[in-house]
Structures are given as C-alpha cells and as structure tokens.
C-alpha positions in Angstrom: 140.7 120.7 115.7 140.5 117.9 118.4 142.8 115.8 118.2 141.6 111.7 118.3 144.0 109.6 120.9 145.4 106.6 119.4 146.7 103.4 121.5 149.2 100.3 120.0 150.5 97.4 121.6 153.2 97.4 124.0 156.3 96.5 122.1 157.2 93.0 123.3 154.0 91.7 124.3 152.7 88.3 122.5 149.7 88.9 120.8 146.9 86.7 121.9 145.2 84.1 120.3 142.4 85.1 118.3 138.5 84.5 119.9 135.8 82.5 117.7 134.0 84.9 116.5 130.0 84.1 118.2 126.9 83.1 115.6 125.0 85.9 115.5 122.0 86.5 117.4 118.3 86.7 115.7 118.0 90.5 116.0 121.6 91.0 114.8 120.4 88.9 111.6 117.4 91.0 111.5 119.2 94.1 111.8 122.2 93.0 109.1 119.7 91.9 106.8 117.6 95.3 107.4 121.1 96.9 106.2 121.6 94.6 103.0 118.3 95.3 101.8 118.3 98.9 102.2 122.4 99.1 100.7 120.8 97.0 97.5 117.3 98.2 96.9 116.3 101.2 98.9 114.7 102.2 102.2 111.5 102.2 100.5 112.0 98.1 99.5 113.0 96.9 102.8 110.0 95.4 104.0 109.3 93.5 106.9 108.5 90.5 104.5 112.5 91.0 102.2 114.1 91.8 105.6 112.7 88.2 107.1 113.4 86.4 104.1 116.8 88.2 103.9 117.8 87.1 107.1 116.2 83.5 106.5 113.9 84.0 109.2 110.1 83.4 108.9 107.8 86.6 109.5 106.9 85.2 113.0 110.1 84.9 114.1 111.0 88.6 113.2 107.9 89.3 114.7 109.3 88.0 117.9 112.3 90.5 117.9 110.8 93.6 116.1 107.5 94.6 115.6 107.4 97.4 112.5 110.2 98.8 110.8 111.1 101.9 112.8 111.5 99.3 115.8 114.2 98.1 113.3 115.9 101.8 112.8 115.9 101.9 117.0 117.6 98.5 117.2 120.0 100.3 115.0 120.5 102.9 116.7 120.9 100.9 120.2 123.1 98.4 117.8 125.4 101.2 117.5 125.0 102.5 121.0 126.3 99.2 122.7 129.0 99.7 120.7 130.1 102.7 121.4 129.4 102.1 125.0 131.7 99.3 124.7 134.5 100.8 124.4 137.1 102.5 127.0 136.1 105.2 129.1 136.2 108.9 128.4 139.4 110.5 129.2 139.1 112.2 132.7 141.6 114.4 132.2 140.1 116.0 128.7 137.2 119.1 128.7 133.7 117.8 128.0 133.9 119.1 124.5 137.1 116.6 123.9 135.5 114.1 125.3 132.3 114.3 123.6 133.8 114.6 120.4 135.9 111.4 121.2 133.1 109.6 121.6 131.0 111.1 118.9 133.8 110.1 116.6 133.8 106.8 117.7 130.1 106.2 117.0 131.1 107.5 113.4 133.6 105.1 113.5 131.3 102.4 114.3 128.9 103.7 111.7 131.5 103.7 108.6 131.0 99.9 107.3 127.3 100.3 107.4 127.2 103.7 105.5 126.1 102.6 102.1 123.2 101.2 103.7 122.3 104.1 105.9 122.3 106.6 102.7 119.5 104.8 101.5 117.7 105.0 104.6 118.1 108.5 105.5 116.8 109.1 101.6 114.0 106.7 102.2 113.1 107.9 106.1 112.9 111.7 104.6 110.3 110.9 102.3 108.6 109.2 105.0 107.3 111.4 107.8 105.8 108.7 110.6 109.4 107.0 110.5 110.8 109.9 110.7 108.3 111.0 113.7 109.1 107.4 115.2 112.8 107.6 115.0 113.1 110.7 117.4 112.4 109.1 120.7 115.4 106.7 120.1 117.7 108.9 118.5 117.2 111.0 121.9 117.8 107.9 124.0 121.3 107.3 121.7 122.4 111.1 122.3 121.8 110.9 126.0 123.4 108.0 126.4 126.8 109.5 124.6 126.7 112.6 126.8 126.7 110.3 130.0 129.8 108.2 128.1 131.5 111.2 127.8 130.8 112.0 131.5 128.2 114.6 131.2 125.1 114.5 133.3 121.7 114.3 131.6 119.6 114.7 134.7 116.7 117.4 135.1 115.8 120.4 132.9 119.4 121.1 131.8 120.1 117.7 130.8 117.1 117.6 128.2 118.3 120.6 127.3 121.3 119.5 126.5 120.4 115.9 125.1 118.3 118.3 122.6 120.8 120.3 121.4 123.3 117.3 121.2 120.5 115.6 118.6 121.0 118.8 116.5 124.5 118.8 116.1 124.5 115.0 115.2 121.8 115.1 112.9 124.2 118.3 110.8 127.2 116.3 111.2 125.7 113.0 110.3 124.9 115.1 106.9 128.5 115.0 106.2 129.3 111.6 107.8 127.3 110.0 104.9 129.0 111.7 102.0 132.5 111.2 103.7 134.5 109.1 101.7 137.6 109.3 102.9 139.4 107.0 105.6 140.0 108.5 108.2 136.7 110.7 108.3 138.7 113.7 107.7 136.0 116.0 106.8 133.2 114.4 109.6 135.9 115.2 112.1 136.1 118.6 110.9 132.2 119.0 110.9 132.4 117.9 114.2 134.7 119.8 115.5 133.3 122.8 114.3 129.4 122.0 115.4 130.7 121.8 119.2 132.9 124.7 119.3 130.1 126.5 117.6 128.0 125.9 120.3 130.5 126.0 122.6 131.3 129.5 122.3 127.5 130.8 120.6 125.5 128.9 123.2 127.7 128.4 126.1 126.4 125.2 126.3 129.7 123.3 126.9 131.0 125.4 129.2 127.9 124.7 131.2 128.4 120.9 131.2 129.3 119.2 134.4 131.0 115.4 134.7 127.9 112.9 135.1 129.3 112.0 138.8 129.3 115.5 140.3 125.7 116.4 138.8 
C-alpha cells in the first residue's frame, strides 16, 4: 500500500502564536448550516427555507449566495476543493499514482469531520435523481482539479478521459469513506490503494499519465 508522508516540527523551533480564527463568510454559513441540517434530519429535510433559518440568514440573503440546493452540494464540493488545493504541493519526486493517492487522501481527510452529514446526503441525493443529475458537472470539475494537484495534465481527449475514470474510482472509494470509522482511515486508504493500482495495471491508465507541466 502507499504509504502517506508525514511532517513535524523542527525540534527547537518556538511555536508561533496562534492566528484569530476569521468570522465566517455567508456561503460558509450556508454551507455549515446545509451540513447540520442534513447530519440532524436528513437530506430530504434540508430545505432551502431550514438551511437559511439554520444559518440565521433570511431566504434572500441565501438567495444571494446559492440559488437551489444542488448549487449548495457544488459549493461543497468546491469547499472541499480549496482545501485540498490549499495544501503543499504534490511530491515531484513520487509516480503519479503516489501522488494522486496523496492527494486523494487528503480530500478524505478534509472530508472526515463532515461525514455524518454527508451519509445523509448521499442517502437522500440517491433517491433523488435531478440532484444526482446536477451534481455530476461539479464532481467532474473537483476530480480534474485533484489530477492537476497531483501534477497530471487534464488537457484534450486524454485528459477527459482520465478526469472520467478518476470520478469512478472516487465515487467506489467514497462508498467506503462513509462507513469508515476508524482514525486514521485505515480501510479508505486501503480502498484507495487498491482502486488505482487496479486501474493502474487493468487499464494502463496511470502509466499513461504525464506531469501537468510537460503535457
């Protein structure tokens, strides 16, 4: 299995005083709130009208920052992906499939406090086919977005290609994320490990798969 870098402190150095943590913004509220309601009363209950009042906000003002809910799930989704992009750079000196499952697993990582709430709304969003239809569009835009962070082009033919087949083995993994209740993602790693080398060695498709900046 890959194995997941880990960094610590230099011994010696003084730790720095801690930042003010910012207010945060309207969509964030929109977005947490969109979370609480799901985590306490289902996909199904979160309207737009118990997400605004959730959040404290009045339905014009999360009018301003999302229009329906599956505009919510993509802010999620982009939520997540700023996150992730956030973060350091892929390893150049790794293969694409170390890097990708690096960064994979740090998206799961991102994802773990706010599990609870996505169970419910991967329950709810099966049962309801034109979120489901609407969600694709982002989820691509999140999956090619993690290829280019782990230095893998996404341009032309090949890279829709390969955005595509990324979406797949997220979608299976993510399967396993949710019911993954151990710490240190022990079994999502596992999942994940085993999806790319799958099609790794079935599909050639990693082999394949040039760094973003020679493409």
């Amino acid at each position: 299995m890959a194995k997941r870098s880990r960094r610590s402190r230099p011994e010696g150095r003084p730790r720095s005083a801690p930042t003010p943590t910012p207010a945060p913004s309207l969509r964030d509220r929109v977005l947490d709130a969109a979370l609480t309601v799901s985590a306490r009363e289902g996909w199904a209950a979160a309207s737009l009208a118990a997400i605004a009042a959730e959040a404290g906000l009045s339905l014009a003002e999360l009018y301003a920052e999302f229009r329906s809910r599956p505009a919510i799930l993509a802010g999620l989704m982009a939520r997540t992906d700023r996150r992730v992009l956030a973060g350091p750079a892929a390893d150049a000196d790794e293969g694409p499939r170390e890097r990708l499952f690096e960064i994979l697993m740090r998206r799961f990582d991102a994802l773990k406090p706010e599990r609870a709430a996505l169970q419910r709304i991967a329950r709810g969003v099966s049962c309801d086919l034109p979120a489901a239809l609407l969600t694709g569009p982002p989820l691509m835009r999140s999956m090619a977005w993690m290829l280019e962070a782990a230095g893998i082009s996404t341009a032309g033919l090949r890279g829709r290609v390969r955005v595509q087949g990324l979406a797949m083995i997220y979608l299976s993994v993510m399967r396993v994320f949710l019911g993954d209740e151990s710490d240190d993602l022990a079994k999502t790693m596992a999942a994940l490990d085993r999806r790319l080398r799958q099609a790794d060695q079935c599909l050639g498709m990693v082999g394949r798969w040039r760094p973003a900046r020679a493409a």
